[in-house]
N, C-alpha and C positions, 0 to 999 in steps of 0.2 A: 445312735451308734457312737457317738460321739464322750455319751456320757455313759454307757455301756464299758467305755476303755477309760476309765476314772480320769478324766480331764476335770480342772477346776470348773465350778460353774464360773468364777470369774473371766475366764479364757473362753468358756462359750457364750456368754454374751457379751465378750467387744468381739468375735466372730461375728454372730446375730445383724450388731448393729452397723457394722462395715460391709456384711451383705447387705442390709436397709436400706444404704445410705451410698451404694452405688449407682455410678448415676445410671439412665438406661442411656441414653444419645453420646455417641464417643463426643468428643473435648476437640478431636484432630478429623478432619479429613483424608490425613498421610502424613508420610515423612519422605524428606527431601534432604539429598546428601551433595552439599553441593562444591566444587575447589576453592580453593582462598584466595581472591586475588584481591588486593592492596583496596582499599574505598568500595569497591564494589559490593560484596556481600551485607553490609550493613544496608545497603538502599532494596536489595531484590530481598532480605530477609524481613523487612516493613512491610512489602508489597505480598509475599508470601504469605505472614503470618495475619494476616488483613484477609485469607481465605482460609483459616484456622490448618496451615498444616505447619508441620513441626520443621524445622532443618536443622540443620547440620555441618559444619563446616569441615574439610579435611585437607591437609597441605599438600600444594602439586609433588615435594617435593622435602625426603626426610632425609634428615640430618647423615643418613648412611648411603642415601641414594649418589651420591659421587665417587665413592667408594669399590672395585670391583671388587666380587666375590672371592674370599682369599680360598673356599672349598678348591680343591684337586680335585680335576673334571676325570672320570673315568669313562669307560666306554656308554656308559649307561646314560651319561649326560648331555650325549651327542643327540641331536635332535634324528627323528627317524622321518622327517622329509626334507628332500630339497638337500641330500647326500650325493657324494660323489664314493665310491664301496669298492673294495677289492675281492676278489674270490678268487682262493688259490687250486691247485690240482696237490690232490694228496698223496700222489706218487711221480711227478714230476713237477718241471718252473714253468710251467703252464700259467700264466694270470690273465685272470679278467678283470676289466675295470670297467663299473656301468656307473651309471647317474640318476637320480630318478625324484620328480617332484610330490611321487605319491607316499606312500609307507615303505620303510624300507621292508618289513615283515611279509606283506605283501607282495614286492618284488621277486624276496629271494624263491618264495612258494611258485611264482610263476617260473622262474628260472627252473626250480625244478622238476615240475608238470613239462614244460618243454623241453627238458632231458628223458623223463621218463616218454613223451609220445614223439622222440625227435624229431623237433621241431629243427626243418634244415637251416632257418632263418638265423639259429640262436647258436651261438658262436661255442656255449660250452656243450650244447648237445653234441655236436658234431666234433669236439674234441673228444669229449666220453663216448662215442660213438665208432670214432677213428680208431681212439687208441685204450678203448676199455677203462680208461684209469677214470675213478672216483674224484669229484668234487667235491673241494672242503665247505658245503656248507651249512655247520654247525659252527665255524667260524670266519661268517665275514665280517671285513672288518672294514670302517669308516673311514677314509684316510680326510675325508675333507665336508665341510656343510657353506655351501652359497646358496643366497637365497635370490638368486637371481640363476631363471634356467641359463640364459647365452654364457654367464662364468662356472655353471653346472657341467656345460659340454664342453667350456677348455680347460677346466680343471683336470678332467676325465682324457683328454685328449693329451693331457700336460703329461698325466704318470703314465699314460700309455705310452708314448715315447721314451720316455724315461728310462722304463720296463723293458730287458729285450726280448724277451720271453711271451711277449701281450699279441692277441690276434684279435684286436679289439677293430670295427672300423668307426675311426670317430670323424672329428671333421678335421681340416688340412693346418697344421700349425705353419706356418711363414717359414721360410729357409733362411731366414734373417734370427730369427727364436731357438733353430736346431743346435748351435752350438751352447747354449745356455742349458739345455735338458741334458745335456752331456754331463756335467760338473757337477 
């Protein structure tokens, strides 16, 4: 086939002889990628390569990694667990503020399912319920991400006070903190 598509005979036989003269038994047992830390890798890469595998060194830490990101975070870069979320009413100042460690995508779909089969439990059912008006959610929006749940439910507890308009029930902010969510 080879010599069907006018290839030199020169180029098919150091083809030929480099199929030949490959070995069959690989050279490596694997490869190994290991961090760099200071005198260490020169001793485990003796002790590695004494079991024929290959390594590899790479630095904990690059020249950029001090640096934060100068990108402008937009909504999309918000992580979608371990959010604190707003959801507004589309015909009044209606707001809801949840929390949640799972997907935010996920949440919103159940929030909806438990508007659509009013679920009494669920705080925007029973305002869509009450007073007919439509929930915005095609846009909720992220106001905050802790990756800790206990600062998940004061964060949520935080802008619901904040909010007059919230009929959220979260957990009890201190009467020492209420003047502060005022300003």
């Amino acid at each position: 086939m080879v010599r069907e598509n006018n290839y030199s005979s020169c180029f098919i036989s150091e083809c030929e002889r480099a199929l030949a003269t490959k070995p069959t038994k690989p050279t490596t047992n694997g490869f190994v990628v290991l961090p760099y830390v200071k005198d260490i890798p020169e001793r485990i890469s003796r002790l590695l390569k004494q079991q024929s595998l290959q390594i590899s060194h790479k630095p904990q830490r690059t020249i950029i990694s001090p640096f934060p990101r100068l990108k402008q975070q937009n909504e999309t870069d918000y992580p979608s667990f371990g959010v604190v979320y707003r959801i507004n009413c589309s015909q009044c100042n209606f707001v809801y503020y949840g929390q949640t460690e799972r997907s935010l995508k996920t949440w919103v779909s159940e929030h909806k399912k438990a508007v659509l089969m009013f679920d009494h439990n669920s705080k925007l059912a029973c305002h869509f319920h009450k007073s007919h008006h439509q929930m915005d959610f095609e846009n909720v929006e992220v106001v905050g991400h802790e990756a800790h749940y206990h600062q998940q439910l004061f964060l949520e507890a935080w802008m619901s006070v904040k909010v007059p308009h919230t009929e959220n029930d979260h957990m009890v902010i201190p009467e020492v903190y209420m003047c502060l969510a005022c300003t």
